[in-house]
C-alpha positions as CSV (number, residue, x, y, z in Angstrom):
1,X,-124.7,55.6,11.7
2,X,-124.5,55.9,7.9
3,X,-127.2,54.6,5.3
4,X,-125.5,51.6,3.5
5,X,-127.0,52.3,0.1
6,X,-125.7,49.6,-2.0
7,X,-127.4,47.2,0.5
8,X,-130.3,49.4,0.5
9,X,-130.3,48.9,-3.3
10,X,-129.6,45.6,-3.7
11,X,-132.6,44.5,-1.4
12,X,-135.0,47.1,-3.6
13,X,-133.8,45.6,-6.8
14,X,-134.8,42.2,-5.7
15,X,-138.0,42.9,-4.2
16,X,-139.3,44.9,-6.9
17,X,-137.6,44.2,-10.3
18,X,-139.3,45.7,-12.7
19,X,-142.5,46.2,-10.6
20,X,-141.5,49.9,-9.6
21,X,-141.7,51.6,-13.4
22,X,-152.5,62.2,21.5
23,X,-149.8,61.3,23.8
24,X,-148.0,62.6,27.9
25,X,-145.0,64.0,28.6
26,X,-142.3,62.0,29.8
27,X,-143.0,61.5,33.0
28,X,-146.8,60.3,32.4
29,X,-145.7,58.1,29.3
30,X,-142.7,56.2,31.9
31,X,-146.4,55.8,34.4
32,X,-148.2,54.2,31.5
33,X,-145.6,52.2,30.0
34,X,-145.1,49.6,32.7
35,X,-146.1,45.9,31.6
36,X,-146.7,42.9,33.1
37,X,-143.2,41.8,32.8
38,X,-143.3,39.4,29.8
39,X,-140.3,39.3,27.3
40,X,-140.8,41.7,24.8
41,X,-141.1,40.6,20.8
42,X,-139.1,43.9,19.7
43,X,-137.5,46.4,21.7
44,X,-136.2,49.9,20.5
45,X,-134.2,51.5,22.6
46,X,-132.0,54.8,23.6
47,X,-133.7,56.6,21.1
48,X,-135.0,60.5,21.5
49,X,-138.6,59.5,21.4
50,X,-141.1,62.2,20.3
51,X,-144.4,60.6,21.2
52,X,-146.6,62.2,19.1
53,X,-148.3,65.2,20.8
54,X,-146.2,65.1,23.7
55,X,-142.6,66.5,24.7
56,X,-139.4,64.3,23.2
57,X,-137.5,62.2,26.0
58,X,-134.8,59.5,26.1
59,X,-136.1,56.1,26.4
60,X,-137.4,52.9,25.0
61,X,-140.5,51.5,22.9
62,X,-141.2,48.0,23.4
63,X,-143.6,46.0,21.2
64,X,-145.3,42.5,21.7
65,X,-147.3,41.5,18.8
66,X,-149.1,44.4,16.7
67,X,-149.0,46.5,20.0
68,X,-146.7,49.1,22.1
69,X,-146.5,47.5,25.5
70,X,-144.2,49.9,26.8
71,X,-142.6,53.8,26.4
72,X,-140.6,54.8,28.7
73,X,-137.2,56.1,29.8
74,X,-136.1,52.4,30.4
75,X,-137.7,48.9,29.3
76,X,-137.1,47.0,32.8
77,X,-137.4,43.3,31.1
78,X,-135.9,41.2,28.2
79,X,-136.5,41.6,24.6
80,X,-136.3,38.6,22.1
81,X,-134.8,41.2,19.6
82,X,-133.4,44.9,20.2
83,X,-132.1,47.7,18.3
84,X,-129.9,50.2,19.3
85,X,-131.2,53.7,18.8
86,X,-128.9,55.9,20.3
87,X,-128.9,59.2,18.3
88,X,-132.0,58.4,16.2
89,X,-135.1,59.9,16.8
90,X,-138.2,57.5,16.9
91,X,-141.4,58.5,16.3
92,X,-144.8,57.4,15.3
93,X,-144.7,56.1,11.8
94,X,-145.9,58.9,9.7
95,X,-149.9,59.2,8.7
96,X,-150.3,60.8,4.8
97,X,-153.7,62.1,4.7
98,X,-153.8,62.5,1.0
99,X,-152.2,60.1,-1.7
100,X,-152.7,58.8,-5.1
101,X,-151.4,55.5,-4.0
102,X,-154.3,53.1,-5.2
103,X,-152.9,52.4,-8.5
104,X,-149.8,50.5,-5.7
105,X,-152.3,49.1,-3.3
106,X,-154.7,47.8,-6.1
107,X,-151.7,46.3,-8.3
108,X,-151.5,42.7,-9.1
109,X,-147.7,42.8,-8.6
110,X,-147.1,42.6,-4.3
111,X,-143.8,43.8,-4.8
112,X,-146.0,47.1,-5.7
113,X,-148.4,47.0,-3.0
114,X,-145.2,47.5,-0.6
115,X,-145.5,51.2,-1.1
116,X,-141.4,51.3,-0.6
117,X,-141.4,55.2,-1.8
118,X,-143.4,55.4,1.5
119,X,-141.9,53.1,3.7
120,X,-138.5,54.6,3.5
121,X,-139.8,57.8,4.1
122,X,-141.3,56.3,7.3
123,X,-144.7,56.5,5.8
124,X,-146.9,53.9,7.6
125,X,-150.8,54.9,6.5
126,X,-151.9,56.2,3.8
127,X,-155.4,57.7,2.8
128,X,-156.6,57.1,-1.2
129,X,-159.4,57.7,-3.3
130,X,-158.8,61.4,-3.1
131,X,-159.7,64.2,-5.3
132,X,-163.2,62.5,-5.7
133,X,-161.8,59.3,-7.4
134,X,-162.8,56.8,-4.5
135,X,-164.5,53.7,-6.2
136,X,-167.8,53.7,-4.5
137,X,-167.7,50.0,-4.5
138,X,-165.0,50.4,-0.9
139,X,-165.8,46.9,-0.1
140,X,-163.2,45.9,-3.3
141,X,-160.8,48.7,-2.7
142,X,-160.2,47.2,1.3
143,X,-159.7,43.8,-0.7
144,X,-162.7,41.6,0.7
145,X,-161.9,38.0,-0.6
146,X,-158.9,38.9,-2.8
147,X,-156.1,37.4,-0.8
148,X,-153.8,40.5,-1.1
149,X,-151.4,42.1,1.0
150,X,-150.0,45.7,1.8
151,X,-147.1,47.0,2.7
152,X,-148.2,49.9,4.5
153,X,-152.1,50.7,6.4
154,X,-154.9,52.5,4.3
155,X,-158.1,54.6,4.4
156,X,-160.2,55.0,1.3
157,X,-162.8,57.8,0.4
158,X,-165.8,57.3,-1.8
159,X,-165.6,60.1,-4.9
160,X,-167.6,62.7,-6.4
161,X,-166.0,61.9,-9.5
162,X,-166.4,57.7,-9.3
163,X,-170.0,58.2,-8.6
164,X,-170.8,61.2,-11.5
165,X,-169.1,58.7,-13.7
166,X,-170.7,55.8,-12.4
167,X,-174.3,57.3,-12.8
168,X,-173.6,60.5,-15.1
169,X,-170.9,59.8,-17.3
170,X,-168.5,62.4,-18.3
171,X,-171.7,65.1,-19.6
172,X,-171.7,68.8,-18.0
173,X,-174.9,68.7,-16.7
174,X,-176.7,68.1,-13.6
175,X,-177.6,65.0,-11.9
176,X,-181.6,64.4,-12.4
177,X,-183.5,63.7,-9.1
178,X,-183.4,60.0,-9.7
179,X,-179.7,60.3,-10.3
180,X,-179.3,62.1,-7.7
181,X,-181.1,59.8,-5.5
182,X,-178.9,56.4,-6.9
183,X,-175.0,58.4,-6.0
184,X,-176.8,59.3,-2.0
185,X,-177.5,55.6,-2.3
186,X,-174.1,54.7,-3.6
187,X,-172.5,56.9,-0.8
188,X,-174.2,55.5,1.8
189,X,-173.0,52.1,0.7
190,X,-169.2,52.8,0.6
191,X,-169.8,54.7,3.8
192,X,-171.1,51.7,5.4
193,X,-169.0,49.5,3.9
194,X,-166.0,51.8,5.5
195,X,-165.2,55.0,3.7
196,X,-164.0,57.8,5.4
197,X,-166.0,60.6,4.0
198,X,-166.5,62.0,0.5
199,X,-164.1,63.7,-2.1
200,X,-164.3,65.9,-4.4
201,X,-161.9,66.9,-6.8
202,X,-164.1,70.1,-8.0
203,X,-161.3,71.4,-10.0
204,X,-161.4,68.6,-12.3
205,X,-164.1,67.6,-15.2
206,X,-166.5,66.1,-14.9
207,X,-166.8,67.1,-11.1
208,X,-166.4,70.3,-12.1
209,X,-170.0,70.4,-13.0
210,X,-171.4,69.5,-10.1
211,X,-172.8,72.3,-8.9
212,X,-172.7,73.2,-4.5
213,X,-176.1,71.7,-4.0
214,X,-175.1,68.5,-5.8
215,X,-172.0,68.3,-3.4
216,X,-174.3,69.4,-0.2
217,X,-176.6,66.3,-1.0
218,X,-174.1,64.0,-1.5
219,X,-171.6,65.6,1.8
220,X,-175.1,65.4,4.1
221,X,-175.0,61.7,3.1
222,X,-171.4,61.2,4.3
223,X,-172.4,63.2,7.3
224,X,-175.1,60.6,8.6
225,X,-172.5,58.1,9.3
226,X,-170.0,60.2,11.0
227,X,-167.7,61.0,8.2
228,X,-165.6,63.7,6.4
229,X,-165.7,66.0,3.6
230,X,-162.4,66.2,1.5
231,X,-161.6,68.3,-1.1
232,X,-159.7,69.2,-3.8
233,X,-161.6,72.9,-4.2
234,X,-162.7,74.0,-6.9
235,X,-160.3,76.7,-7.6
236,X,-156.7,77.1,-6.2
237,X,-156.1,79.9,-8.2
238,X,-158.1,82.3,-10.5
239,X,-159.8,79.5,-12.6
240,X,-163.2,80.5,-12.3
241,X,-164.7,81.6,-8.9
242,X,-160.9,82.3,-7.0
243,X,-159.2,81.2,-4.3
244,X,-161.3,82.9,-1.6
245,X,-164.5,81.3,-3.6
246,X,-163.6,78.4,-3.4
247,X,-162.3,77.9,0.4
248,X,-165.8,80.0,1.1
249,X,-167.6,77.2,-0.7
250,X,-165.6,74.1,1.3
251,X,-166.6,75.7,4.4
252,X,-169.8,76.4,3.0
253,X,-170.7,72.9,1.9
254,X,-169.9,71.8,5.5
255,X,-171.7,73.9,7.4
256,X,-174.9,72.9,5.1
257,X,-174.0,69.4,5.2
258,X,-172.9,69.2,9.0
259,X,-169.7,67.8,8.2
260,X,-166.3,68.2,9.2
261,X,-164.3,70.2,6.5
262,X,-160.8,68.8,5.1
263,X,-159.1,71.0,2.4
264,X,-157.0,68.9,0.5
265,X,-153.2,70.1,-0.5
266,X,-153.6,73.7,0.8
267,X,-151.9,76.2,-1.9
268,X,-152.2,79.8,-3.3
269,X,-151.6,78.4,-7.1
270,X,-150.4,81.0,-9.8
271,X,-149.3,84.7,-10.1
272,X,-152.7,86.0,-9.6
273,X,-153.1,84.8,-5.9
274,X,-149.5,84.5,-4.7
275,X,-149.8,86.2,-1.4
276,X,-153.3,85.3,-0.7
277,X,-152.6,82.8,2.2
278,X,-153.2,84.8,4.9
279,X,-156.9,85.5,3.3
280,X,-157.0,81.6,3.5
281,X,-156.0,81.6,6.9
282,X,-158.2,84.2,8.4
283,X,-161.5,82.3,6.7
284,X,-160.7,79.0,8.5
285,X,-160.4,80.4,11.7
286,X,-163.0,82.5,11.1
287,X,-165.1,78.9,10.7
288,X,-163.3,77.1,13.5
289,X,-164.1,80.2,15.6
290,X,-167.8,79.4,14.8
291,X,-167.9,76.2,15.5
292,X,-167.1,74.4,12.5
293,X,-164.2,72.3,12.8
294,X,-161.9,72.6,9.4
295,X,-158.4,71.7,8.8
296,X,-156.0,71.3,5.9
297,X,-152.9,69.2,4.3
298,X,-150.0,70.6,2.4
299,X,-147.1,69.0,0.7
300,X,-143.5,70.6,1.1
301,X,-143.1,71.8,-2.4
302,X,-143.2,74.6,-5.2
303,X,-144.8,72.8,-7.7
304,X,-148.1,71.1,-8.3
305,X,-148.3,68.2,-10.2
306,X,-151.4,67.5,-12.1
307,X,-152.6,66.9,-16.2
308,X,-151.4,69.0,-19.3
309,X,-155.5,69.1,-19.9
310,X,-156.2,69.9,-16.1
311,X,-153.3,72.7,-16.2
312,X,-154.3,74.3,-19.6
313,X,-157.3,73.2,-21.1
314,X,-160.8,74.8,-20.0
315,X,-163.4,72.9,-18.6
316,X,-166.0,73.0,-21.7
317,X,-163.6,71.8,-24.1
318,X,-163.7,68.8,-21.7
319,X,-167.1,68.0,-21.8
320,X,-167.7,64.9,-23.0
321,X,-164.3,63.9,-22.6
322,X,-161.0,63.6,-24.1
323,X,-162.6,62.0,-28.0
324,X,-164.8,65.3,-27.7
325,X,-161.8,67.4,-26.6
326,X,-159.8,65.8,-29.7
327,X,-162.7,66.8,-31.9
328,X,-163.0,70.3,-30.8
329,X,-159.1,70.6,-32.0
330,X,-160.3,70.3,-35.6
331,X,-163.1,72.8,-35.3
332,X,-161.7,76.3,-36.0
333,X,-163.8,78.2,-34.3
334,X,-163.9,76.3,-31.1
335,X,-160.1,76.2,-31.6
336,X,-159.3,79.6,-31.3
337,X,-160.9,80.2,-28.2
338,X,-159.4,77.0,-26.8
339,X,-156.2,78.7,-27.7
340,X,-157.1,81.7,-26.3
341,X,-158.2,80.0,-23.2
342,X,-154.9,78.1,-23.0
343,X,-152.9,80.9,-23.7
344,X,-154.6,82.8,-19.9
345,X,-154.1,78.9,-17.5
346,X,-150.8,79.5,-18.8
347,X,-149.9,82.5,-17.7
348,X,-151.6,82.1,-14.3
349,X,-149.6,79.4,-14.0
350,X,-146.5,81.1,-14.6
351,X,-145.5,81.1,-18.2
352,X,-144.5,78.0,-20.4
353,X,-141.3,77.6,-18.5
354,X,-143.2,76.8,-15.3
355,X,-144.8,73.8,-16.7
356,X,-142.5,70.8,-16.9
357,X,-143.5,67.5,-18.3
358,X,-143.8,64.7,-16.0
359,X,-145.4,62.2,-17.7
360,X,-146.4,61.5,-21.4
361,X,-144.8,60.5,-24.5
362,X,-141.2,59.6,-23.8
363,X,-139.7,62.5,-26.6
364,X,-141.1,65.1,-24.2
365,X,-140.5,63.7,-20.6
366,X,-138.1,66.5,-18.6
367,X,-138.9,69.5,-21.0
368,X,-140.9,72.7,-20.5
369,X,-143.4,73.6,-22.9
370,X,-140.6,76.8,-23.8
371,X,-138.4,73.9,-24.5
372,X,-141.2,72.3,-26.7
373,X,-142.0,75.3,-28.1
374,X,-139.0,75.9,-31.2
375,X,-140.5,72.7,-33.1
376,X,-144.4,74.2,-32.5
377,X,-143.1,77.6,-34.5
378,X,-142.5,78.9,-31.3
379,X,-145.7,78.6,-29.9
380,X,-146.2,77.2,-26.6
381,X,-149.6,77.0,-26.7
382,X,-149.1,74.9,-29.9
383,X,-146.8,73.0,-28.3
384,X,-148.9,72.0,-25.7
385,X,-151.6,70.8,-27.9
386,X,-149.3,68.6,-29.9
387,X,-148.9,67.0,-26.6
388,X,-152.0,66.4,-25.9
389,X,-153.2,65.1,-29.6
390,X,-150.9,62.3,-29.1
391,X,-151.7,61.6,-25.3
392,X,-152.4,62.8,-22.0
393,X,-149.8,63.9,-20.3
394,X,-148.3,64.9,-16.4
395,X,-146.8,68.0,-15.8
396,X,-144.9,69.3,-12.5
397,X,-146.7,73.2,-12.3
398,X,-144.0,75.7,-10.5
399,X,-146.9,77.9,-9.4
400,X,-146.1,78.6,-5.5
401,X,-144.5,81.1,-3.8
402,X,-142.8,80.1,-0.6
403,X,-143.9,82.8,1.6
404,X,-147.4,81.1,1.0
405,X,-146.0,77.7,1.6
406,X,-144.8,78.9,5.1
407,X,-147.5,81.1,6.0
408,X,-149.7,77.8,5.9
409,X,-147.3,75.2,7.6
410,X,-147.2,76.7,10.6
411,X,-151.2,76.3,11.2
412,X,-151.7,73.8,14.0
413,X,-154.4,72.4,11.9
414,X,-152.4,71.6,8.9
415,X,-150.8,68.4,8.4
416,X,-148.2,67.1,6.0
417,X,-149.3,65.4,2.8
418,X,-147.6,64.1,-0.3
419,X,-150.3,64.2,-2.7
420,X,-147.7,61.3,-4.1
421,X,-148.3,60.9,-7.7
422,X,-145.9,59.3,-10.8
423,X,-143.8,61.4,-12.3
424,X,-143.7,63.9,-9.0
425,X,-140.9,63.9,-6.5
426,X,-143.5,63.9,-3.8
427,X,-143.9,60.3,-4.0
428,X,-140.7,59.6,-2.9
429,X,-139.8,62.1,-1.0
430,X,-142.6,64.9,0.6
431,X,-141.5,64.1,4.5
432,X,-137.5,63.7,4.0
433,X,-137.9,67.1,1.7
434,X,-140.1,68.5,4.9
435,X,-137.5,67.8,7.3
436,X,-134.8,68.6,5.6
437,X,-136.0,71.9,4.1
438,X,-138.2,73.3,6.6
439,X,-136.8,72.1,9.7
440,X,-133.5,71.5,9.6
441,X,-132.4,74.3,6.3
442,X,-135.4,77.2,7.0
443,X,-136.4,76.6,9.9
444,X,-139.9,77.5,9.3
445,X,-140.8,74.6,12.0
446,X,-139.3,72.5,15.1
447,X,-138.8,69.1,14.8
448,X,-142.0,68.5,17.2
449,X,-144.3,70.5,15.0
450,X,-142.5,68.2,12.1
451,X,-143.9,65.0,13.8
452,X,-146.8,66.2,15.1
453,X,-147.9,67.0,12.1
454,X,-147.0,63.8,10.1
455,X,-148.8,61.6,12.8
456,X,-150.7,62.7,16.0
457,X,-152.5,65.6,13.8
458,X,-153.7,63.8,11.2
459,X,-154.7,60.8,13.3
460,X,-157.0,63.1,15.7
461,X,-158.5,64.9,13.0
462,X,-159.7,61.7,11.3
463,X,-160.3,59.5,14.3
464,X,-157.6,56.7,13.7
465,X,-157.6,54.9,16.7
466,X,-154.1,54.0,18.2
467,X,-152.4,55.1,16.2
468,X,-150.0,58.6,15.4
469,X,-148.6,58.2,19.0
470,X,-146.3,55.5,20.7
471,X,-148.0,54.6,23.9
472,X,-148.4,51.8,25.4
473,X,-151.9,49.9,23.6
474,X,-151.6,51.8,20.5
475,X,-150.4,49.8,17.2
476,X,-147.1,49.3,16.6
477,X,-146.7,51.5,14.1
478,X,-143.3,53.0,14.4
479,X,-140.1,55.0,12.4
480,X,-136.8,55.6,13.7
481,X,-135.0,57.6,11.2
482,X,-131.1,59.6,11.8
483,X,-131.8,63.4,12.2
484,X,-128.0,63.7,10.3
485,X,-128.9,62.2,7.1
486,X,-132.4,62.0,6.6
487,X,-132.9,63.5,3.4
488,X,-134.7,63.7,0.0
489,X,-132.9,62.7,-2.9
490,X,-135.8,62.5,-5.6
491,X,-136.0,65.6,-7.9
492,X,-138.3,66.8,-10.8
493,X,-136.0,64.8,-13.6
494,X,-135.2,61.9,-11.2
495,X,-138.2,61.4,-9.3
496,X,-137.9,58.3,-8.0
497,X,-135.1,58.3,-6.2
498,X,-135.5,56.8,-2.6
499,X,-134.9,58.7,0.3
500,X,-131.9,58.7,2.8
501,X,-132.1,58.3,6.7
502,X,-134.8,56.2,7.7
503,X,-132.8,53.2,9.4
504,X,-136.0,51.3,11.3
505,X,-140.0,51.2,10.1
506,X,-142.3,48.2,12.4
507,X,-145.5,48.8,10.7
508,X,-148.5,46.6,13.3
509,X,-145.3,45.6,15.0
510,X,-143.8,44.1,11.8
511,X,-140.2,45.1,10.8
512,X,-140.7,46.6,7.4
513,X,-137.4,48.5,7.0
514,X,-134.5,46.9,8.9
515,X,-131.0,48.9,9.1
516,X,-132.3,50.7,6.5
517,X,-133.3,48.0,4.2
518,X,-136.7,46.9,3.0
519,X,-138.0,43.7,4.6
520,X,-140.1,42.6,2.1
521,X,-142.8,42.1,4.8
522,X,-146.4,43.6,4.0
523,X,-147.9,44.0,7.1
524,X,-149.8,46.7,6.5
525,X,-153.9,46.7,6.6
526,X,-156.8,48.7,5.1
527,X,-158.5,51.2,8.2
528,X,-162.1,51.2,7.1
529,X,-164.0,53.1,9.1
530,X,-166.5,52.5,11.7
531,X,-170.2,53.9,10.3
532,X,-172.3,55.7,13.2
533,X,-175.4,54.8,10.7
534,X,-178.0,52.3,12.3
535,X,-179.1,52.1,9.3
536,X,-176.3,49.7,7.7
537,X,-176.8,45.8,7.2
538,X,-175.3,43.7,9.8
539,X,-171.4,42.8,8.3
């Protein structure tokens, strides 16, 4: 069965337009699938069905409204519609634990809030507000009263960095008790109102001035009503206190908080710590042996993806923000230990070739900063801050080494991400890419580990209820993609290219992507979850 692209296409181009700039084994899933005997609404069937934390077998999922009322090795009744899946492997629709989807899910446009670069990677739920950018406000992010829809299901964090700007501002400094006080009040709000935990993006300003006991206080707050603490650490590389220091401080902050541990996008980042995984390893089992439970996510690829500022520039020339950063470009002094500064992030990162501009002025989209570097006198460094004088920019960071990347995937507790971000091919294209290059091409996992991963994993780890498995009760929530052709085709200078494969997504029992063509139907819905607080007000 072969993708028919120009269809595929064709029904992209008219739905977007210009808006896109724990499961059985066989035998006990056949026991639990029988029904009552009513027709079916949708029936999938003849598939290889990998059930999400249980072994693959040949059989059928049927669905009657947002539910699976049947998985099994034969659906005994009638079907109002059915599709053939003989060849295809049909799993649950994939969970991504760790997306910078909001900008889609909060847009205007609802040809945007589809999420197609997810859907047609079979990409059903997606987690936001990561990296400490939640809006502590959750009730607005879920949509109360707004009258939108979404193409795929979401979970939202509430953000170290949304609540330090909302009280602090952008100043290096700490919080004053009575600050303090107002962001544990403005946690326990967006965890009542549904959040899933707390994020941090510590590598980033202003966060980055938070210092651990700031983070604890905040973490315990999450903790009270059951929830999780995510993180972008503070250092991925040799920043400031190292790789080691900064997984050391994640599990730290849990273990004083009481809080379940979640280390967002899992890397060794840069020369200076390429090789360090299994160091990484060793101190999260090393937790998990002690009772703490800790687990990670990882996107298939080399290259970060983050700012030109976040990549190069240090964190006090940020204080204050970008005016003040701009400033401290025409003050001599300060400059030349900006440049100096600038000059080391680079070549932990790899040298000026490593760093590719993503996003930014449109003169310098798809060059390296060596490429930039001839009109800056041959200065990188200079070339870099030219960049940034006119704007902010995105940059793809080639900083991995793939002995790392492997050495992580095969931890049971780590789970796929896309970190899915403009301007990065992971948007489009982090679960066809971890198919196709780790299974299929490496080998570095099965197929099973590949699923398990992408759905039952991530759903245990953050309590999603019925969902990441296809038995009978859970939601509807399915993919059904061909193990031949499914397939990234989004790179670094064409990121946006959709991926190939994916013939079938039902997303609450919805057909979202039929024979490999968008629906146009948003049935998705946000996940908030439930608080174990009594101390909430009555919804």
């Amino acid at each position: 069965m072969k993708d028919t692209q120009a269809n595929f296409a064709g029904r992209v181009a008219g739905l977007l337009g210009a808006a896109l700039v724990l499961a059985a084994p066989a035998a006990a899933q056949a026991r639990q699938g029988q029904d009552d005997g009513a027709p079916a609404d949708l029936l999938i069937t003849g598939g290889t069905i990998y059930p999400g934390g249980g072994d693959p077998f040949t059989g059928d999922i049927a669905i009657t409204g947002d539910r699976i009322v049947y998985a099994g090795p034969q659906y005994p009744h009638t079907a109002q519609r059915t599709i053939p899946a003989e060849g295809m492997i049909v799993a649950p629709g994939f969970i991504d634990p760790h997306t910078h989807a909001d900008d889609a899910l909060m847009s205007d446009i609802p040809a945007a809030r589809l999420v197609l670069p997810f859907i047609t990677q079979g990409v059903t739920t997606a987690f936001i507000g990561v990296d400490g950018r939640g809006d502590p406000d959750v009730a607005v992010t879920f949509g109360e009263d707004s009258g939108r829809d979404y193409g795929v299901n979401f979970a939202t964090y509430v953000g170290l960095g949304a609540l330090r700007g909302e009280v602090i501002g952008s100043d290096d400094r700490p919080p004053t008790q009575a600050e303090l006080a107002e962001m544990v009040a403005l946690t326990d709000q967006a965890m009542c109102q549904g959040a899933l935990g707390l994020s941090t993006g510590l590598f980033y300003a202003p966060q980055s001035y938070a210092e651990e006991g700031e983070v604890v206080a905040l973490a315990r707050a999450a903790a009270r009503h059951g929830g999780i603490y995510d993180s972008h650490i503070r250092d991925e590389s040799s920043y400031t206190i190292g790789l080691a220091g900064a997984v050391a401080e994640a599990i730290d902050i849990g273990k004083h908080a009481g809080i379940p541990v979640h280390i967002a996008h899992i890397k060794a980042l840069g020369v200076d710590v390429h090789g360090q995984a299994g160091a990484v390893i060793e101190a999260v089992e090393t937790a998990r042996a002690n009772g703490q439970v800790v687990h990670a996510d990882q996107y298939p690829w080399p290259a970060s993806g983050t700012g030109l500022s976040a990549a190069l520039m240090p964190r006090w020339a940020q204080d204050g923000g970008r005016e003040a950063m701009l400033a401290r470009f025409d003050d001599p002094d300060q400059m030349a230990r900006i440049r100096s500064e600038m000059a080391e992030n680079m070549r932990r990162r790899g040298g000026p070739a490593s760093l590719l501009i993503t996003r930014g002025p449109a003169d310098v989209l798809g060059k390296t900063l060596e490429d930039l570097a001839p009109a800056a006198g041959g200065d990188p460094v200079q070339a870099a801050i030219d960049v940034l004088r006119r704007a902010e920019a995105g940059v793809a960071s080639f900083n991995q080494d793939e002995a790392d990347i492997a050495a992580f995937m095969v931890q049971p507790w780590v789970m796929t991400s896309s970190d899915a971000s403009a301007g990065h091919p992971r948007y489009y294209a982090s679960y066809a890419r971890k198919y196709d290059t780790y299974v299929r091409e490496r080998q570095v996992i099965d197929l099973r580990q590949f699923i398990d991963q992408s759905t039952v994993v991530p759903a245990r780890a953050f309590s999603i209820e019925d969902r990441g498995t296809l038995s009978k009760g859970a939601f509807a929530d399915v993919v059904v993609f061909d193990p031949e052709a499914y397939a990234p085709r989004a790179t670094f200078l064409e990121p946006t290219l959709f991926s190939t494969g994916v013939r079938t997504v039902v997303i609450n029992g919805v057909l979202a992507l039929d024979e490999g063509a968008p629906t146009g139907k948003a049935a998705g819905r946000p996940l908030p979850r439930q608080s174990k607080s009594t101390n909430c007000p009555a919804p």
